[in-house]
N, C-alpha and C positions, 0 to 999 in steps of 0.2 A: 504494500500500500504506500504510497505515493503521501509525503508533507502536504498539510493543508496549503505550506507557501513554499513555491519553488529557492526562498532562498534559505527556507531550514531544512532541506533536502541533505545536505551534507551532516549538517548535525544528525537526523533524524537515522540516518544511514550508519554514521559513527558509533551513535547507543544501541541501537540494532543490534551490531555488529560486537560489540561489547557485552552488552546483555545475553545473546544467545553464547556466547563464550563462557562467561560468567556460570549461566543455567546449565549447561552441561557439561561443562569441569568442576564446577563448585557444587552448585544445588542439589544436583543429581546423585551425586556422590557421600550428600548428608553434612555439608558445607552451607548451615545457613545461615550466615553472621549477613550483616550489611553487604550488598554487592558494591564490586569493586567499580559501578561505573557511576555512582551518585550523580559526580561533576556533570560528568557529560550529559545525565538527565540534566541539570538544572539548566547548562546550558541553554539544551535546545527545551525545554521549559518556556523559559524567558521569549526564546525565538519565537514561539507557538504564540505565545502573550502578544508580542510586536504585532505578530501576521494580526492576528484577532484586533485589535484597536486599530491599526493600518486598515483593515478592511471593513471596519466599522460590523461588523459581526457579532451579534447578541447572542449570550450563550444559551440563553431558550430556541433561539433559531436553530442550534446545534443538536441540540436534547430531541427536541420533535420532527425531527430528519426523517421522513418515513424507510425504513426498515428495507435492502433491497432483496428483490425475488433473486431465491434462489432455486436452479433449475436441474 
């Protein structure tokens, strides 16, 4: 899935990328303290935050997104 804004695409890829590392060398294994990618959430966090006020985006408008068919 694809960043709500093309320019936290990098970040959003980075924690991905980290997180599923994270989830099955740590979690999986019975390793469940704090993952090692916090930062890089808050980072792209923040990012998601910009896009959302940059686009002027109500997060009810988010919430009530209807649901897509799946086939």
């Amino acid at each position: 899935m694809s960043s709500i804004s093309p320019s936290c695409q990098i970040l959003k890829d980075e924690y991905d990328a980290c997180f599923n590392s994270w989830f099955s060398e740590n979690y999986l294994k019975g390793d469940t303290k704090a993952d090692m990618c916090t930062n890089l959430f808050k980072k792209y966090q923040a990012c998601i935050k910009d896009a959302i006020k940059e686009h002027k985006i109500a997060l009810w408008e988010l919430e009530n997104e209807p649901a897509t068919k799946k086939t």
